[in-house]
Structures are given as structure tokens and as C-alpha cells.
N, C-alpha and C positions, 0 to 999 in steps of 0.2 A: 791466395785468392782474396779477393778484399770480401771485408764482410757485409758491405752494398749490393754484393752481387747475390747474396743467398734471400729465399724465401724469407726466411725467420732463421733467427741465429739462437740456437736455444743452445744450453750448456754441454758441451760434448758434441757437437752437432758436428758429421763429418760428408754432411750434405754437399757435391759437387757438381749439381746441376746448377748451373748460372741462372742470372735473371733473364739476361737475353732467349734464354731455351726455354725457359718456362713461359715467358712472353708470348714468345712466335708458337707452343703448345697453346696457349689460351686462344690468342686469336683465328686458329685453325677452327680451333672445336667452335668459336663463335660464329666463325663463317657456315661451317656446317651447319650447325643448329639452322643460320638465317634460309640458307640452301632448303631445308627441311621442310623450312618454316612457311614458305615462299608456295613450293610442291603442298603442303596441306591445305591453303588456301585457291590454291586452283582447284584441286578434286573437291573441295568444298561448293564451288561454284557451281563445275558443274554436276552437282549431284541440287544443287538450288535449281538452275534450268531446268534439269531432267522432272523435275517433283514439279515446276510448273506444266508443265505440257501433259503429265499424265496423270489420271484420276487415282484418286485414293479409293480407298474400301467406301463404303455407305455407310452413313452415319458414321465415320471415322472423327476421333479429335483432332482438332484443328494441330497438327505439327508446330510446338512452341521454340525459335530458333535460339539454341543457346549460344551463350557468350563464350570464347574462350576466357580462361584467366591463367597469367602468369604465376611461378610457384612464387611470385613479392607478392601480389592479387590477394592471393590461398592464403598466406599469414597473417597478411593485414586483416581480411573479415574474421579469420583465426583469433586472431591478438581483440580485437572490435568485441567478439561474440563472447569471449575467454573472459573480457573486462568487463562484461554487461555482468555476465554468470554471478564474478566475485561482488558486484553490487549488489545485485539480485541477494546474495547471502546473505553480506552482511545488513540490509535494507532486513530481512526475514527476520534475521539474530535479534536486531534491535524491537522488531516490531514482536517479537519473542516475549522478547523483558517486557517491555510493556504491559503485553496483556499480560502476561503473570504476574506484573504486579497488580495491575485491574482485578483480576481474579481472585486477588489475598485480598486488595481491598473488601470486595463483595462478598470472600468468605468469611472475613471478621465482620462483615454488616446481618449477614446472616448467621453466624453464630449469635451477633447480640440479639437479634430477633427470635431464634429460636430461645436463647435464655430467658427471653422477656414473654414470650408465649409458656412456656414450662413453670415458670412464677405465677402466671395466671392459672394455668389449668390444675398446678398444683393446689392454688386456693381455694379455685373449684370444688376439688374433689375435697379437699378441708372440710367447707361449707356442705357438700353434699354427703359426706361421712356423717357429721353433726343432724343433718334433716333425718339420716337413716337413723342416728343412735334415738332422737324425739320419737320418732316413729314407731319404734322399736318399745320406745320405755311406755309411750300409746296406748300401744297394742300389747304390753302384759299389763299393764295396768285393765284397759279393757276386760281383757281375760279372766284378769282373779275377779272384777267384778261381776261378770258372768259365772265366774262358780260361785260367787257367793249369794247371787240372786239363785243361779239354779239349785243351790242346798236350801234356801230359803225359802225356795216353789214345793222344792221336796216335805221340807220340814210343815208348809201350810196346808201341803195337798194331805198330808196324814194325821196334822190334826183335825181340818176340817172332814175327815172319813171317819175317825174316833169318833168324833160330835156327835155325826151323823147315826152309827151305831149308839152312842148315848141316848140321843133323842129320840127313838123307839123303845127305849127302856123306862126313860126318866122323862117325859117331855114338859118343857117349859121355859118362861119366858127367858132366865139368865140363857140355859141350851142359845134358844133362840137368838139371843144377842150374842151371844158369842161367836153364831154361826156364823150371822151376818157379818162381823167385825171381821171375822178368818175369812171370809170370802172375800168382803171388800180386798183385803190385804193383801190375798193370792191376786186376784184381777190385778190390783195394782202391782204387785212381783213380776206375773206376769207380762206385762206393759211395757215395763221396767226391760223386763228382762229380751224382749223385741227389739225395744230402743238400743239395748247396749248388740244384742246382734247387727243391726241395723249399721253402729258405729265400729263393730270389729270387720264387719265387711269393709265400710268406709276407708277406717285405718288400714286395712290388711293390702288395696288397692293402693294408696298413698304409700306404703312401706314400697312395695312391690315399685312402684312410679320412683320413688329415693333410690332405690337398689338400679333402678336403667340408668339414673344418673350418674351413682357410683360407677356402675363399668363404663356409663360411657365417657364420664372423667379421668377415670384409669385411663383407657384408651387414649382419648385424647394428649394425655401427661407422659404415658408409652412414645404415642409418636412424635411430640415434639424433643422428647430424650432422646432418642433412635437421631433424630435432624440435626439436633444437638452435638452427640457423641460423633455422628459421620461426617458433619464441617469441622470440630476440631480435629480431628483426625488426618481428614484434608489438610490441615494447615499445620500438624505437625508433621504429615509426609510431603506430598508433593509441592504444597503451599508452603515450606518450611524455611526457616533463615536462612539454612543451609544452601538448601536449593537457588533461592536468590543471589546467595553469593557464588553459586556455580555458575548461573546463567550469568554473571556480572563477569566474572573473571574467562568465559567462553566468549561476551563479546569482544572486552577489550586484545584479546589473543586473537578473533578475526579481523581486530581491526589493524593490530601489529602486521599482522598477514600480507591484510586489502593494502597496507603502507607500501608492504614491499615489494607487493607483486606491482604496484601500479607505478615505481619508481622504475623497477625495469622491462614493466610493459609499453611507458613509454616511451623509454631508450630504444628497445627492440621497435618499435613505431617509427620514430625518428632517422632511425638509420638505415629503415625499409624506404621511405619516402622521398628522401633525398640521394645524388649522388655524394659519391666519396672523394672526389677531385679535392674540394678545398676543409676535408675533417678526417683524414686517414689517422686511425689510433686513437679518435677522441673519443669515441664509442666508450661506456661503460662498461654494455655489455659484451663488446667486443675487446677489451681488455682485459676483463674476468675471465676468459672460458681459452685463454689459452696455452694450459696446462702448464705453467711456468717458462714458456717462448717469452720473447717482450720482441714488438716490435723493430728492427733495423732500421735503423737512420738514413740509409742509402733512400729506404722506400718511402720516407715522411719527406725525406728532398725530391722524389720521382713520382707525386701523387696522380700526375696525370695517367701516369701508366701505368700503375702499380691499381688503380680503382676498378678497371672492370674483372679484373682478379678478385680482390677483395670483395665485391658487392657479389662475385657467384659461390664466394666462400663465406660469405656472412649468412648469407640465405639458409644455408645447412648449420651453420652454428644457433643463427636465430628459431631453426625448427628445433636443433636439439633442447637449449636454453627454455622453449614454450613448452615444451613436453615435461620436462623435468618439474617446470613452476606447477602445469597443470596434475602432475602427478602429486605434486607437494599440498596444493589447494586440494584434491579431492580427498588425499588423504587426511585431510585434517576432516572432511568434511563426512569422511565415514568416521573417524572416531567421534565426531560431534555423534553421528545416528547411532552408533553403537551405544555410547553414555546414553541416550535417549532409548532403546531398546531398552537399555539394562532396568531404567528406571521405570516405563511400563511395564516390564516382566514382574517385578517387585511388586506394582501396585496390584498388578493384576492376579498376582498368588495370594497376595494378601486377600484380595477381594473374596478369590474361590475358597480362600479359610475362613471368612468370614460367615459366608454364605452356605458350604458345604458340608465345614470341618476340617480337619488337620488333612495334610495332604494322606494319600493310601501308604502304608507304610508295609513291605512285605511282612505275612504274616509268617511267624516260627509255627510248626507242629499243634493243635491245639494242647493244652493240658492235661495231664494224665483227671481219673474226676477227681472232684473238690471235696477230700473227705473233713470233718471237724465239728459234724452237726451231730449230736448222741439221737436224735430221730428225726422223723418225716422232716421232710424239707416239702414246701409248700410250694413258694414262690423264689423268682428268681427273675432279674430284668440288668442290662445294659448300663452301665452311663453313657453321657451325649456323646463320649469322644469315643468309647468303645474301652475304653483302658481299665474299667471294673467291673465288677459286676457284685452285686448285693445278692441276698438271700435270706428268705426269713426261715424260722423252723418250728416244729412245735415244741423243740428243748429250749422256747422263750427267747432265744437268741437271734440279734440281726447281723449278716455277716456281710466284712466287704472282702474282696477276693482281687487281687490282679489276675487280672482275663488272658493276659499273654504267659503268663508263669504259674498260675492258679494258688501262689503260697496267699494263703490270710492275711491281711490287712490291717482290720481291727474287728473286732467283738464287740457289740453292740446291746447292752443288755439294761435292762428297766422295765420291761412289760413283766406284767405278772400271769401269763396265761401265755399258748402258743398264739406264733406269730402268723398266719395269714396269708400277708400280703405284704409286698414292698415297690419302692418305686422311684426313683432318683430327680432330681427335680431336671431342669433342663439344662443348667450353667452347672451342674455334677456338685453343687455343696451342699445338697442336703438330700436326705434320706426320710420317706416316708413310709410308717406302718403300721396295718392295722391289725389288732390282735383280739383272742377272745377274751378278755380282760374289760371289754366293753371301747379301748379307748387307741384315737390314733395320735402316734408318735412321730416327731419331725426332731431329727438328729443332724449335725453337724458333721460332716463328713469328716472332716479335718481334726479337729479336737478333739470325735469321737464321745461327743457325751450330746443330751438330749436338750434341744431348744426351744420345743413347746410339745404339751400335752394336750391334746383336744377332746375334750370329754362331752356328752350330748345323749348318745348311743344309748339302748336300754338292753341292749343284746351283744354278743362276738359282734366284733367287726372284719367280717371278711376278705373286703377292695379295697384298697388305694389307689387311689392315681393322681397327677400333678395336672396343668394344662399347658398348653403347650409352651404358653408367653411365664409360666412358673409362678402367677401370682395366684392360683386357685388349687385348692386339692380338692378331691372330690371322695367320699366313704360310702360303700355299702354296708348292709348288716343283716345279720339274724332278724332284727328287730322290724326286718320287711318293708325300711327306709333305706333312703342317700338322703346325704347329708354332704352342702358347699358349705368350706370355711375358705376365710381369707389367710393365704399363707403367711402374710408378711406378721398378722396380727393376730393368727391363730379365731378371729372372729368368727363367731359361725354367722352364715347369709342366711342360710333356708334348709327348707324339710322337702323332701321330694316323696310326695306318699300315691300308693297306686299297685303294686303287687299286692301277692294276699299270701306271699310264703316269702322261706329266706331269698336278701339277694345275695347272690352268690358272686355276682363279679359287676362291676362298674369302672367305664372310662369316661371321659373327654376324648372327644371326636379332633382328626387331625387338626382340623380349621379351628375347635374350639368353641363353637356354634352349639352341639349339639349332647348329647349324653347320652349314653346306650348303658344297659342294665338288662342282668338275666337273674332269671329266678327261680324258684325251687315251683312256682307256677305256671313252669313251661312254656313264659315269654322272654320275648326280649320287649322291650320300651326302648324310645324314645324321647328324649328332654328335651326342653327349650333350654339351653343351659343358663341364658343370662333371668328367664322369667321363672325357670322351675316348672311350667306348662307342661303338659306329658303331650306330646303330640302325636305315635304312633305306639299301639301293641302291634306287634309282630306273632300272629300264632301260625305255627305249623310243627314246632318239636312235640313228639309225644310222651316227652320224659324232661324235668328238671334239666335248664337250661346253666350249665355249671361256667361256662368263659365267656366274655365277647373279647372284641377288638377292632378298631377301627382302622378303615383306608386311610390313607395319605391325606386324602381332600375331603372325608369324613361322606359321603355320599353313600359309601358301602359300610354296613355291618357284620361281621361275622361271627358268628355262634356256633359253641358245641354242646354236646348234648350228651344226659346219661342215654339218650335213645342212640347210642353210637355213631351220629351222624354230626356230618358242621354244615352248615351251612351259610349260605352267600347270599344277603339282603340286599336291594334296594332301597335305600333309603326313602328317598323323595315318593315313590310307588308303593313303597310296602310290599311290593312283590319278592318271592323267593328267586335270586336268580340261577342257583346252582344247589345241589343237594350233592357233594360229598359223601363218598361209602366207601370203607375198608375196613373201617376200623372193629376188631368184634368185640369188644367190651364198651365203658362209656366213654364215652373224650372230656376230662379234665380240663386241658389246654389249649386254647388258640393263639396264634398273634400273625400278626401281618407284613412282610415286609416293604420298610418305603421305599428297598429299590426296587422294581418289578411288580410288586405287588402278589408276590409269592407269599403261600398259608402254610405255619407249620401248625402242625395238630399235636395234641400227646394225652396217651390215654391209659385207663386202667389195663391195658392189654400189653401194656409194658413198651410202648412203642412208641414213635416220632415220624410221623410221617407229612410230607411236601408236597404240596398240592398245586399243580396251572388252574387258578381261579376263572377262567377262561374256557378251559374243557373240562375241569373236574377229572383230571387224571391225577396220577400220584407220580411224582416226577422220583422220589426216592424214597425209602422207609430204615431209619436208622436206630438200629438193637445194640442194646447195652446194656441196659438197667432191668435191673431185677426186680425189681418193682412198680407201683405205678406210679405211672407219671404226673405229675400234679401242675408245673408250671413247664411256660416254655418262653422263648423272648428272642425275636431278632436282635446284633448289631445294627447299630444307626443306618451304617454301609451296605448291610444285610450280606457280609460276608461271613461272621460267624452265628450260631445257635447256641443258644444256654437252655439247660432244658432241669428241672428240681421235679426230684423222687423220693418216693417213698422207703427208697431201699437209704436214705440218711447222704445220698451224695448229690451234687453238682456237675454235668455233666457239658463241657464246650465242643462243638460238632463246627467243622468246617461244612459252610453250606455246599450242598452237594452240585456236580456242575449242570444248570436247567436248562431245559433247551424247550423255545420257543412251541405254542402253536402252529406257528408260521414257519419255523423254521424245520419242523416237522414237515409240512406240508412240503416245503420246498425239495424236500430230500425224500 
């Protein structure tokens, strides 16, 4: 059989259907189709006549008459929409780059701005440091001149009282002048000694006026740091070289793309729109897709006849051929979103670590307790990330602990007296604590040895605490004061005076605004923390007010009592909002968590108990310790409890599972 007469003569091909039969099959099925075509066009009509002569429904829409379209019709706005799509992409990609690099721009313009603001505020607070230290040297200078006029008032007021005794004895003129000259001299002491009150007032309002400008220099130099650290950061992640050279090497790969889909988007165009008579085989795309066949020569010499063949088998090639590109193109187009998924997931865990903490990490078992203290253990508190925990004791020693394994850490030792209190700064490098030795200690986490001594105190010091942003501690004492130093400088700020017995505990309010303090005078206070102002006594405990602890947003305070009760302040009000009862002996400990805002308690009665701040119920009460309980301390997460006793150990409690007011009610 000549090889003219086959469809396609492909290798092995033992095809014996002639041209001629395939022919007269093609042109059958075309007549029919026309046959078909002809019939849908009549019922078409008269289904138009019938729709004119009879009403539609009311208010009906207007019946829109569509087009037929043939399956070339269907490809070509296919092929048209397909090619808008890939422009549309790559127009996106490019317009992509762009702003990302706009964006780096703006971030390096805004980092230099932030560095040029933090230069500034930093000199600020220089200069405002310097006003405080004047002030400062001011106002003791002041002072020793006011003791030394008031020893001088003292020393004139008692000899001018001898005289006076003299002069009933012995009277006479020297008496006499002498008296006069002592007197003069007291009036003037006195005078003197108005005047220099007069100027310690002055001063002491000036210092105080320097001290707002210190923090609010701090502040300000904090936030343009914060602006600073989060655009470079910016522009070492997302904004990063790296990055740019992803989105550079993503465009040029759609544009290699856009080349080649649009090379055989127009082929498959081209050879929809024209007939085949006078370009059979020239087709690109129709030379490509036919699985190693190659055209018959018979059929490049027969094009007349051999074209309406080919144009009904191109149609199915060129839908195959559009599908496959479009399946090619998309998929590049999800891996494009996918690399762009992947890289917001990144930013965005990062953010939540930045913001929240390290992600949750299943917790193992808690630790059997933390034995290593030879007596009472006082206090005990968290670091930020949850991964240690500290504890002071009155064997003089400060301990750090791993919280998930509870073995010791480091030993912590240089106080000359029991330890009190302890408290972690907020970035977990240093350690604060106050002891009855008079003085509080800021230790090195890491190296384990002590980084400053803060001395002031005339009494034990009982509190510690950090604030939140970690540039202030704050002391309570025996000595019926608190006391702000600046952590960085171990500086002391101010004297906070106003109880009339020991304090026994002092924090910083969540927000850092305010300061809460309990005392052996069965208040709590309230501080202005940045002016030292006392703004509220809180009275309602009937006994030595031994913990506080603050809300989350500092708005609530909480207190325990040797009267065996905690209770739930109002801040802003001063009102009581809740009175807590269970406990039968006194409550030692409070602390607050910041997720929920669940209370644990721990008290002389040997117990721990969890309180809904809300209804004042006890959601659990957790027994262990043989002794009493002295300290207690949520996780950041407020997943675990650490709770220090008397009986010499450290105890870590998974918190118990709480269930809701509301969810109570519900069920």
C-alpha cells in the first residue's frame, strides 16, 4: 500500500485504512453534524416565536439571547483569557519587585531616622541624668545644711535656757548681753533655717521634675530602640538580600515562562484562525504533539483534502496542548504562593515569639521537689521563658533550678543574712535579691557571680521586684520603706515612706504605672511609681498584710493576709472586689496568672490553693509540703506553679485544669 494513503505513517504502523475511507468517514460525520446543525437552528426559532407571543412571569428578566460558539470560538477566548492571565502575573511579579525594593528603600530611610532619633533621646537622657545628679548633690547639700542649722537652733535654744536660769540667780548686765546676742542668733538660725526648708522644698520638687524627665527620656530612647531593632530586623528578614535575590530570580523564571507559553500561544492562535489548505505540517504546535508520527508526504501534496481532517484534529490537540501549558503555568504559580506562604509563616512565628514567647512546648511530668536549701525557703519566681526558676533561702543562698528537670544550676552566694526574696529580670540575665543583711543583690545569671550591690536600707530587706521593661527594681523593708534603684546603674531614685510597720512585699504593676506594697500595718498602698506619690491606702485586712500581686494591666491588686484571707482590689476605686476564704491559717503567698487571671494562694496551713477571681471559688487546693508555705509564682504561660516552703523544698505543680465561670454556668 503506498505510504500516501495512510493517515500518519509512524514507525511500526500496520494501519490499513486507506485515505480514501477515512475521507468519505470524515465527510459523513460533517454532513451530519451540518444535518444536526441545521435541526437546532429551526427548534431554536421556533422556541424565539413562541417567547414572542407569550408572557413571561412579572417582573421577570429580560431573557439575554446567547451566542452559539464553535469548539475554535471556545479556544480562542480560552487561548485570549489564558494570555491575559500570564501577563496579569508576570505585570504582578514585576510590580512585586518593585515595591519590595521601595520598601527596603523606606526601611533603610527609617532605620536611619530611627538611629538619628535614639542619638537624640539618648543625649537627652545624658543631659537629664546630669540635671537629676545637680539636683541630687542640691538637695544633700541642702540637707546637711539643715542639720547643721537645726543642731545650731538646738545648741542656741539651750544655752539661751541656761542664761535664762542664770539670770535669776546672778542677774546682770554681761547675763544680759549675752542673752540678747543668743537670742539674736537663734532668730537668725531660725530664719536661716525656714530659708533652707523653703529651698529643700524648692529642690526636692526640681529633683522630682529631673526624675519625669529621666523616665520620660528612658521612654522615649526604649521606643525609638524597639523602632530601631524591628526595621532592622525587617530588613534582615523579609527586606533581606536574600529575599531580593529570590524575588529577582522568580521574576526572570516567569518571564522565561511568559516567553514560552506566548511562543506557542500564538502558534495554537494562528492555526485556530486560519484554514489548513495552503500550511499543512507548518504548525509548531502541531508538529510537536505528535508522539513521534511525522507527517506523510502524500498528505503535504493532498492539502486540499487532507485540511478539514486536520483542522477537526487540531482542535483536540490544541485543547490538549492549552491544558497542559495551563496546568504548567499554574503550577508554577502555586509554587510561587507556596514559597510566599512559607515565608509569612516564618515571619509570623517569629512575631508570636517575639511577642508571646517561645512557642508551647509539651511539658514532661513536673519535677519530683527541689531539695538543696539546708532551711526555709522563702521565695521562688519563674524566668520569662519559663525554663528556670530561682529561689532564695534563709541558708543565705540564691538558687537557680531547671524547671523542666528541677537538678540545680548554680548556687548563688554573697549575702550575709537569709535571703527573702528573689525575682528574675525580664530578658532572664539577672537575678534579684533581697536579704536581711540590709542589702539587695543583682547577680548574673550566666557567670553566676554578683553584679551590683545596692545598699540604702536600714533594716532586712524583704521584696524584690524588677519592672516590667527591666530597667527598675523596686525593695521593700523592715525599715517601713521602698526603695527605686535604677537597674542599669544600681542608682538609687527615691524613698517611698508611708507605712508605720514592716513591708512585707512590694511589686510593679503589670503596665509599670503603679506600685503596690503590704505591710505589717494591715495595708496595702498604692504608688505613683514614676513620682513615688502614695495614691491609695487600701484598708480592710485585719492582720498584717504579708503578699501582693498584680493583674496583667495592673488595675487589680491582690493581697494576703495573716487574717487568712486574699483578697481582690480595685484599683482605680479602692473598692474590695472579692474576699477569698478557705484558708485556716495565714496566707503567706499570692501571685497572679497572666493567662486567665487565675490566684494562687499559699499559706501557713501547708497548702496552695487556686482561686476564679471572678466568683471567689477554689478551683483546686494542692497538698504536699509539710510545711508552710511561704512563696508561690506562676509560669509566664501560666501552665506551671512553683510554690517555696518551709519544710527546705521547692515545689513545681502543673496547673490544675480550670474551668470557667461561664463555663460552669453553661453546663
Amino acid at each position: 500500500m503506498p505510504a500516501g494513503e495512510q493517515l500518519f505513517a509512524g514507525p511500526g504502523s500496520d494501519n490499513h485504512t486507506t485515505w480514501e475511507e477515512r475521507l468519505a468517514a470524515v465527510t459523513k460525520e460533517r454532513d451530519d453534524l451540518a444535518a444536526k446543525y441545521a435541526l437546532l437552528l429551526q427548534e431554536k426559532q421556533a422556541w424565539t416565536n413562541a417567547g414572542d407571543s407569550a408572557p413571561g412571569p412579572p417582573d421577570s428578566e429580560p431573557v439575554r439571547p446567547r451566542t452559539s460558539r464553535s469548539r475554535r470560538q471556545r479556544l480562542l477566548e480560552t487561548i485570549n483569557k489564558f494570555s491575559a492571565q500570564v501577563l496579569e502575573m508576570v505585570d504582578a511579579i514585576d510590580r512585586d519587585a518593585v515595591d519590595a525594593e521601595d520598601e527596603r528603600t523606606a526601611c533603610r530611610a527609617e532605620v536611619e531616622v530611627a538611629s538619628a532619633a535614639l542619638k537624640v533621646a539618648e543625649g537627652k537622657l545624658e543631659e537629664a541624668r546630669e540635671d537629676v545628679k545637680e539636683a541630687e548633690d542640691e538637695l544633700t547639700r541642702l540637707k546637711e545644711k539643715r542639720e547643721l542649722l537645726t543642731e545650731q537652733e538646738r545648741s542656741l535654744t539651750t544655752k539661751l535656757n541656761e542664761l535664762e536660769r542664770s539670770a535669776g540667780r546672778r542677774p546682770g548686765r554681761t547675763v544680759l548681753s549675752a542673752k540678747q546676742r543668743i537670742a539674736l542668733e537663734l532668730k537668725q538660725t531660725q530664719a536661716s533655717l525656714k530659708d533652707t526648708e523653703g529651698f529643700i522644698s524648692t529642690a526636692e520638687d526640681c529633683y522630682l521634675t529631673d526624675r519625669q524627665a529621666v523616665e520620660q527620656a528612658t521612654a522615649e530612647m526604649e521606643k525609638w530602640k524597639r523602632v530601631e531593632q524591628e526595621k532592622e530586623k525587617l530588613l534582615n528578614d523579609r527586606l533581606s538580600l536574600a529575599e531580593s535575590e529570590r524575588l529577582s530570580k522568580e521574576r526572570e523564571s516567569f518571564r522565561t515562562l511568559q516567553r514560552t507559553l506566548s511562543t506557542n500561544l500564538d502558534a495554537m492562535r494562528d492555526g485556530l484562525k486560519d484554514r489548513w489548505d495552503g500550511k499543512l505540517g507548518s504548525n509548531i504546535v502541531f508538529l510537536e504533539h505528535l508522539d513521534g508520527h511525522v507527517v506523510d508526504p502524500e498528505m503535504v501534496a493532498r492539502r486540499g483534502d487532507w485540511a478539514p481532517t486536520i483542522e477537526a484534529f487540531y482542535e483536540s490537540q490544541v485543547e490538549l496542548t492549552l491544558l497542559q501549558e495551563m496546568a504548567k503555568f499554574h503550577s508554577a504559580v502555586l509554587q510561587r504562593l507556596k514559597a510566599q506562604e512559607d515565608i509569612v509563616e516564618r515571619e509570623w512565628k517569629k512575631g508570636v515569639e517575639d511577642i508571646f514567647g517561645p512557642p508551647l512546648i509539651h511539658l514532661p511530668p513536673p519535677p519530683s521537689p527541689l531539695t538543696g536549701h539546708t532551711n526555709y525557703v522563702y521565695s521562688t519566681a519563674f524566668s520569662w521563658d519559663g525554663t528556670k526558676i530561682v529561689s532564695g533561702s534563709h541558708d543565705q543562698t540564691v538558687r537557680v533550678w531547671d524547671a523542666l528537670t528541677g537538678e540545680v544550676q548554680t548556687v548563688l552566694k554573697g549575702h550575709g543574712s537569709y535571703v527573702m526574696s528573689v525575682a528574675f529580670s525580664p530578658d532572664g540575665k539577672y537575678i534579684v535579691s533581697g536579704s536581711g543583711d540590709k542589702t539587695v543583690r543583682v547577680w548574673d545569671v550566666l557567670e553566676g557571680k554578683i553584679k551590683r550591690v545596692l545598699e540604702g536600707h536600714s533594716d532586712a530587706v524583704r521584696s524584690v521586684d524588677f519592672s516590667a521593661d527591666g530597667s527598675r527594681i523596686l525593695s521593700g523593708s523592715a525599715d517601713k520603706t521602698l526603695r527605686i534603684w535604677e537597674a542599669s546603674t544600681a542608682k538609687f531614685q527615691r524613698v517611698l515612706e508611708g507605712h508605720t510597720g514592716i513591708v512585707y512585699s512590694a511589686v510593679f504593676s503589670g503596665d509599670g504605672s503603679r506600685i503596690f506594697s503590704g505591710s505589717e500595718d494591715n495595708s496595702v498602698r498604692v504608688w505613683n511609681a514614676l513620682t513615688g506619690e502614695a495614691r491609695t491606702v487600701l484598708n480592710g485586712h485585719t492582720s498584717p498584710v504579708v503578699s501582693v500581686a498584680s493583674s496583667r494591666d495592673g488595675l487589680q491588686v491582690v493581697s494576703g493576709s495573716a487574717d487568712r484571707t486574699v483578697r481582690v482590689w480595685d484599683v482605680l476605686t479602692g473598692e474590695v472586689l472579692r474576699v477569698l476564704e478557705g484558708h485556716s491559717d495565714a496566707v503567706y503567698a499570692v501571685s497572679v496568672s497572666r493567662v486567665g487571671s487565675w490566684i494562687c494562694s499559699g499559706s501557713r496551713d501547708k497548702t496552695l490553693r487556686v482561686w476564679d477571681p471572678l466568683t471567689g471559688e477554689v478551683q483546686s487546693v494542692l497538698t504536699g509540703h509539710s510545711d508552710a508555705i511561704r512563696g508561690v509564682a506562676f509560669s509566664r504561660d501560666g501552665r506551671r506553679i512553683a510554690s517555696a516552703s518551709w519544710d527546705k523544698t521547692v515545689r513545681v505543680w502543673d496547673t490544675p485544669p480550670l474551668t470557667t465561670s461561664a463555663q460552669r454556668t453553661s453546663n
